[in-house]
N, C-alpha and C positions, 0 to 999 in steps of 0.2 A: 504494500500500500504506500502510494504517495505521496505525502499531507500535501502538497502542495497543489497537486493534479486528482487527488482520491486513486479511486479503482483505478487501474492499468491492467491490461493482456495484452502480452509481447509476444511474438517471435521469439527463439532461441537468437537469430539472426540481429532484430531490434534488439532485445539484453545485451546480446555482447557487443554491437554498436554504443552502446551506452555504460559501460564500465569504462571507469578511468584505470588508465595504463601507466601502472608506478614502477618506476627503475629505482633500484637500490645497492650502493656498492657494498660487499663485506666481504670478510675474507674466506677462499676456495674452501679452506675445512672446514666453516659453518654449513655452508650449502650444501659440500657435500654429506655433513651429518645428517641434512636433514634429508636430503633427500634419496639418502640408503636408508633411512627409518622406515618399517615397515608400513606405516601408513599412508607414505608418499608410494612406495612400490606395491602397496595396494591398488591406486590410482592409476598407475601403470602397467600395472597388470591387466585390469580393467580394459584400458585403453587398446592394450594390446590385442584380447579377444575378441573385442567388439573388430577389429581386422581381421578375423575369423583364422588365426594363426593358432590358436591350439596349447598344445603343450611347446612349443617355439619362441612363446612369451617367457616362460621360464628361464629358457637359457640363453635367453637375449640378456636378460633383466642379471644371471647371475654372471653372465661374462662382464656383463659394464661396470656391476659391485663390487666381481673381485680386481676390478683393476686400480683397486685403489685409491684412483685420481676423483678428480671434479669432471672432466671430459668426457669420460665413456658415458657416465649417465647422462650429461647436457647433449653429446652425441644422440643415443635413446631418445632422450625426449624430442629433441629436433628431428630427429629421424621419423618418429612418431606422428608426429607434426601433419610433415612431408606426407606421410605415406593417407592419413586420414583425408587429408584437400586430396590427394590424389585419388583415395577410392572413392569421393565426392564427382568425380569427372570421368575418366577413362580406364584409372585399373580394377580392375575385382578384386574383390576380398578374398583371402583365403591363402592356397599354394603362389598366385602371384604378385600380392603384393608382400607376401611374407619372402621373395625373393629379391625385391627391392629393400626391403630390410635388412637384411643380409650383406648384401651388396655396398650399402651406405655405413654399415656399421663396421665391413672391413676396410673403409678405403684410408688413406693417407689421412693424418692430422695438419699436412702441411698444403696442400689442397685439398678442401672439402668441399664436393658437388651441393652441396645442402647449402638452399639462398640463406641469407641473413633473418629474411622475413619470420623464418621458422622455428631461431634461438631466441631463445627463455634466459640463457647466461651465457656470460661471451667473455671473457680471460680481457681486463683494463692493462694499461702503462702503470709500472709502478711509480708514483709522484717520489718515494723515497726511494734511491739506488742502494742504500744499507738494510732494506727491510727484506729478510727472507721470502716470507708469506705471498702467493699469489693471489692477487685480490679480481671479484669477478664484478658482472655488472648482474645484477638481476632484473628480469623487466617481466611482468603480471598485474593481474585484476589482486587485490588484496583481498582474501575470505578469512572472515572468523568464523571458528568450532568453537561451539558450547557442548559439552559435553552431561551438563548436570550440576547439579547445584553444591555450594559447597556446605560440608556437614556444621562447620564451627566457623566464623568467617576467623583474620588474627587480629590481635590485638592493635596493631597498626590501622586494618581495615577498620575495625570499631569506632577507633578513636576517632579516624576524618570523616565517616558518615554523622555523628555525634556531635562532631564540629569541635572539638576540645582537640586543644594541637599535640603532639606527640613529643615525647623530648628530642626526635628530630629538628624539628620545626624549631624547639628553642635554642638549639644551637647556632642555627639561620641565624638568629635576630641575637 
């Protein structure tokens, strides 16, 4: 519901027309934590079947995981990408586009057939030349999960709904 407009009924098409697209820098090892968490490779999984690939999701998803890096899986998901606008148009689902998937998921890191259109996280310029860490760019719609109410809120929580400041707050001032 819209307060502004009330009711609305979208399109898949119109919704994603209308989510803002937030880019965000952090570094490779956060991303990639999260997104070998099993509730990101849920997601992906998902995606992957609805391509009608099978048990081939599995060992897509566990070759990009065990690779360690941030790439194999940004790889996957761009690949992923790719391969869903394509069974939208001319490929079939099934044996070939899960051949296309294959294909993209072995080629070169240093030329990649996959446009830009289709990355989710893209490896930035380090601004600091002493900083180890590869820092990426991320770019998405931002969703929140609620999962359930909290049993006991903490004591911090209590206090600022309450409005009585915390001894944080007095160290502020």
């Amino acid at each position: 519901m819209d307060p502004a407009e009330g009711r609305r009924w979208l399109s898949v098409q119109e919704f994603q027309d209308s989510l803002y697209v937030h880019s965000q820098v952090m570094a490779a090892s956060v991303w990639h934590e999260w997104a070998a968490s099993e509730s990101s490779l849920a997601i992906m999984r998902l995606r992957l079947r609805r391509l009608g690939i099978g048990r081939e999701a599995d060992r897509l998803i566990l070759q990009a995981v065990e690779d360690n890096g941030w790439f194999a899986i940004a790889r996957l998901d761009a690949a992923t990408r790719m391969a869903e606008s394509l069974c939208r148009g001319c490929v079939r689902r099934g044996a070939e586009i899960c051949g296309v998937l294959r294909s993209l998921m072995n080629e070169s890191q240093t030329a990649p057939t996959i446009p830009a259109s289709f990355w989710s996280v893209r490896s930035i310029r380090k601004s600091d030349p002493n900083s180890v860490e590869t820092l990426v760019s991320v770019r998405g719609a931002v969703m929140i999960r609620c999962t359930g109410r909290l049993a006991a809120a903490s004591p911090q929580i209590t206090a600022e709904s309450s409005g009585s400041p915390t001894p944080q707050y007095h160290k502020l001032l």
